[in-house]
N, C-alpha and C positions, 0 to 999 in steps of 0.2 A: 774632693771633686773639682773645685773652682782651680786648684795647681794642678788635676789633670787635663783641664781644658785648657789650659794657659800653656802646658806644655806642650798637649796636639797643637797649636797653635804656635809654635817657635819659641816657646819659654817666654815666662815671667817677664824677662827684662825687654826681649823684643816686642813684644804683645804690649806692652806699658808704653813703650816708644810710639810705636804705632799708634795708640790710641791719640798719645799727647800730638801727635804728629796729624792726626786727620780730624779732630772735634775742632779744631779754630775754623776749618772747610766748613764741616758739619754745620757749628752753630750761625756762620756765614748764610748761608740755603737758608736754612730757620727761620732767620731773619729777617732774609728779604721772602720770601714766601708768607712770610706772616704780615709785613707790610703791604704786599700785593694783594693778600686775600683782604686785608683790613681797608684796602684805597678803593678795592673792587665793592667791597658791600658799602663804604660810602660812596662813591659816582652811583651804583645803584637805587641808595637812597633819596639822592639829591635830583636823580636823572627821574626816578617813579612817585617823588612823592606827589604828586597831581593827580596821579592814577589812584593810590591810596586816601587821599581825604575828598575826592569827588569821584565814585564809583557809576557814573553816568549810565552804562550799558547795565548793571544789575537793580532788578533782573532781568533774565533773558526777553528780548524785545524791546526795553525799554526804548532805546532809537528809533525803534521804527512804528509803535504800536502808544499810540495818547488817547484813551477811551475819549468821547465827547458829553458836555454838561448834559444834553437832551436824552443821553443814557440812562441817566441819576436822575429824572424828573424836574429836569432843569432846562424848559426849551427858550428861554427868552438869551442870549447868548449871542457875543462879537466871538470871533475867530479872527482873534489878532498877528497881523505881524509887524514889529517895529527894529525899524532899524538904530542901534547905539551909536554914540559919538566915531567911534572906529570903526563904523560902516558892517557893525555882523548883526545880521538878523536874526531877532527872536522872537519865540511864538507866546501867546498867551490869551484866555479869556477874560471876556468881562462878560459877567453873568449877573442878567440886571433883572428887576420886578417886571412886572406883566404890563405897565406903560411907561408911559415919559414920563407922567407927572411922577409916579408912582419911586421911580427910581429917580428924580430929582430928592425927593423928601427921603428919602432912605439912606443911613450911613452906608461907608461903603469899608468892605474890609479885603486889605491887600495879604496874598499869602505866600511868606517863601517859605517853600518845602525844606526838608533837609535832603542830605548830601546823598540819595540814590534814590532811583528812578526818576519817574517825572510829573509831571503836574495834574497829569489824568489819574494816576494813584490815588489821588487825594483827594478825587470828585465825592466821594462816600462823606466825608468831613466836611469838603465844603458844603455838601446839601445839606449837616445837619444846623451848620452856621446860618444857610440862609435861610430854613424853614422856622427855625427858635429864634434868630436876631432881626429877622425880618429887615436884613441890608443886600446893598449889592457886595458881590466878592469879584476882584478880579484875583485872577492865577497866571502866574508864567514860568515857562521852563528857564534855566536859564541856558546861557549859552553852554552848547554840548549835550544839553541835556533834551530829550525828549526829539521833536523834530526842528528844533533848536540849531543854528550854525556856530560854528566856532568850538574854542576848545577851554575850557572852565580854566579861571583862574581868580584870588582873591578880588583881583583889580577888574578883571573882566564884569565877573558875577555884582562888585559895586556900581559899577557901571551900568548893568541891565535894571538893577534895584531903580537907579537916578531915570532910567528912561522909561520906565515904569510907572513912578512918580507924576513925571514931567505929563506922562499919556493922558494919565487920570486928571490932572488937573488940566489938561488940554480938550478934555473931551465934555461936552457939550450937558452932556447929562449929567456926570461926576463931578465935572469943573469946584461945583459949591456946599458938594458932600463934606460933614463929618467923617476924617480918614482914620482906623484903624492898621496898626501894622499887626500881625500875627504871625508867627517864624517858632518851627520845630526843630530843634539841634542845631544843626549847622543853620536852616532859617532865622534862629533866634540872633545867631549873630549877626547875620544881612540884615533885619529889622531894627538891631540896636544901633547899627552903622546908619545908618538911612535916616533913622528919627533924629538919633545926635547929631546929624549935618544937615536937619530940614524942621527944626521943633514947632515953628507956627503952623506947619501944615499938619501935623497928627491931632488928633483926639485922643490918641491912647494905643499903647502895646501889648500886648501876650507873644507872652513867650512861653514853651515850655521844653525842658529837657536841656536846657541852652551851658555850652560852657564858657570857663573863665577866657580861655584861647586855646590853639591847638598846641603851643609847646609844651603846654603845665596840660593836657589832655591826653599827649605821644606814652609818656611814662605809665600812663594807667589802660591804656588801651594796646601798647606796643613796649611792655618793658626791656626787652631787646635792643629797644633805640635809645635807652633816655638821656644817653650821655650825647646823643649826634641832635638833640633838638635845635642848639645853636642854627643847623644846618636848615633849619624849615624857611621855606621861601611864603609859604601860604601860614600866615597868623591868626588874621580874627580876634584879635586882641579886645574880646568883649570888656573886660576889667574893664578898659579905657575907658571903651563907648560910654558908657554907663553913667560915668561919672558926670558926663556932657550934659547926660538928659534931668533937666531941673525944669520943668513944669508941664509934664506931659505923663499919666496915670499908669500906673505899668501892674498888669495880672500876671503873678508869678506861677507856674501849673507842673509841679515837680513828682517825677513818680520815685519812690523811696526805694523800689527797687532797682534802679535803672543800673545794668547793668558795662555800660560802655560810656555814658558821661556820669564818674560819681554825683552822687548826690549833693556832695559838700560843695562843687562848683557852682550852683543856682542857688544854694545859701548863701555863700557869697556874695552872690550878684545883688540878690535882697537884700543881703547887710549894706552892701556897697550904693543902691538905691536910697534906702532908708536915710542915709545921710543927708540927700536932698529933699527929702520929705516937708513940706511946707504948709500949714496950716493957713496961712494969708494966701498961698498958691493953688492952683488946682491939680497940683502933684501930690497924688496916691498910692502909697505903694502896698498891695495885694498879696497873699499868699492864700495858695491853696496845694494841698499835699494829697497824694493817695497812695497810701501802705503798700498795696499790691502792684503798682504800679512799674512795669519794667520799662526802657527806653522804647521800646518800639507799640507796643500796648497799651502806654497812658492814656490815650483816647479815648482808650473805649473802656474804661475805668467807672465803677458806677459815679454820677452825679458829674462827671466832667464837661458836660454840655450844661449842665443847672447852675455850674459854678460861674461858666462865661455868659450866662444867660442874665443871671444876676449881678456881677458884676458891671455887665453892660447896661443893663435897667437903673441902677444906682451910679453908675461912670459919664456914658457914654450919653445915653436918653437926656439927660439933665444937663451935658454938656450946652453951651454957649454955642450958638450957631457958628458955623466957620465963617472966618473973612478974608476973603483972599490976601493974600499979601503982594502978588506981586512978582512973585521970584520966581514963579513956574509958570507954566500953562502956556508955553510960547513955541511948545514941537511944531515944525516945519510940516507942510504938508507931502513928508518924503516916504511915509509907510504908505500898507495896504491893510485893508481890513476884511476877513469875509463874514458875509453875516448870516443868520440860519434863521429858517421857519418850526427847526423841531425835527428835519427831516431829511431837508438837502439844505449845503450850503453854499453862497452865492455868492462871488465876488464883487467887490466896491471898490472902487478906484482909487480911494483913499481915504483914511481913518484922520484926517484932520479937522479943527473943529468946524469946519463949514461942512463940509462931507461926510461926518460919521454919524449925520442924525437920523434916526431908526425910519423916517420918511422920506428919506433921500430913495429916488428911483433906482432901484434894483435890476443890474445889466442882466438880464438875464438868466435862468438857470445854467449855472455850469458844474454838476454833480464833480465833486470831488471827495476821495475815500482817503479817510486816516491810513 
């Protein structure tokens, strides 16, 4: 059969020439077609990975739509906006107790979300922190995210962390609080960044779900990529951070089923904690697990509110008064702030520490809708 074909074909020897004669063409195309498709899905990678590790618009609405605290039984509430060192605005609450004094003597806990949606998402969570921890929480989008300007990036999102920071300890009522960081996934990395480059200003961290970094994360989340991780611009190289933080108490909150950060990454972290574990210091380092727990449902895992509830009563309660240090509290009077009765809310001229105090004269109702 195969010498009848070769014979329609002009014979054997012709048919053999031929071939020899056009496969060095052939495998020429091959070549560069296979390099072109391989240059194409890297510039792909390297041009969308922003878009892949901060999914801001899901889900649908996220940009345009931030539920308010006074939804969730939360009416004492700032409606912040603060502008970062490179001039981009971002939003964020502080969600205080029912007076002044009341939220001077209250720790206060800072929360960065993880990597989709935005900061109204997570009003359900934050109200059960503030009804069982009895602190203030603030919340912010970051940039890109929520009604948020700008466009998210490693260096961006540590930046709104620092101006976040800077708020709390610039603001009148927070200034002398007991700080908590608290950070879910990609949050646990911003929280670990932030405490490592600021440790007199924290009281303590939770984290949960958090991983090591995104290039040792690409491989188990995207095994298609794991050879192009070199190419990641956005790291979060927790391992690091981690190592920095030597006297500040850290609650570890791992769900064993999590499906998108292994498991084995927040054990780590714990191992890698534990090392500066100090019995003369007042670094502690926490675990707490739950079986059932997948990455986006640890929350609401039985005992996951009793866990931080307790740990906070034995941590944080007993902690050492804060003393200011010094190194913060010095934002510029260049934001705005609005502030709410529960119902409408009302613009303030400025959220600096002369001006952001809860009796400062209120310009008027000017209703404004999320």
């Amino acid at each position: 059969m195969i010498y009848a074909i070769l014979a329609a074909m002009g014979g054997t020897e012709d048919t053999v020439s031929s071939i020899v004669k056009w496969a060095p063409t052939v495998s020429y195309y091959a070549l560069i077609m296979t390099c072109g498709l391989t240059l194409f899905g890297v510039s792909a990678v390297w041009m969308f990975q922003r878009d892949m590790v901060y999914p801001a618009a899901f889900p649908a609405h996220s940009r345009e739509r931030v539920p308010l605290p006074s939804q969730f039984g939360m009416p004492h509430f700032d409606d912040i906006r603060l502008e970062t060192p490179d001039k981009v605005l971002i939003r964020g609450y502080l969600i205080k107790q029912a007076t002044d004094e009341e939220t001077k003597r209250a720790s206060t806990l800072i929360y960065f979300h993880a990597n989709a949606g935005n900061m109204g998402h997570r009003l359900p969570i934050a109200k059960q922190m503030y009804d069982q921890l009895k602190c203030n929480v603030f919340m912010l989008s970051y940039r890109g995210y929520g009604l948020s300007d700008g466009q998210p990036s490693e260096a961006g999102i540590k930046a709104d962390a620092l101006t976040a920071l800077e708020f709390i300890r610039s603001h009148p009522l927070t200034a002398n609080t007991k700080l908590v960081a608290y950070g879910q996934s990609l949050g646990g990395a911003v929280a670990l960044d932030i405490v490592a480059a600021n440790e007199p200003e924290f009281a303590g961290v939770i984290l949960e779900n958090t991983f090591l970094s995104i290039p040792k994360l690409v491989p188990h989340v995207l095994p298609i990529l794991k050879y192009l991780t070199f190419l990641a611009s956005e790291k979060w190289v927790s391992e690091t951070a981690i190592r920095k933080i030597t006297d500040v108490p850290i609650l570890f909150l791992s769900g064993l089923q999590d499906d998108l950060v292994p498991p084995p990454h927040m054990r780590k972290l714990y191992e890698l904690a534990q090392r500066n574990q100090d019995s003369e210091k007042r670094m502690k380092v926490s675990w707490e697990e739950f079986p059932e727990g997948n990455h986006n449902d640890t929350c609401i895992q039985p005992n996951y509110f009793e866990a931080i509830a307790k740990w906070w009563r034995e941590t944080i309660d007993v902690a050492e008064p804060y003393v200011p240090t010094g190194r913060l509290g010095t934002l510029e009077a260049r934001e705005s702030v609005e502030k709410t009765d529960g119902a409408n809310i009302y613009k303030v001229e400025s959220a600096s520490a002369e001006k952001s105090r809860s009796e400062v004269d209120l310009a008027g109702p000017s209703k404004k809708s999320e």
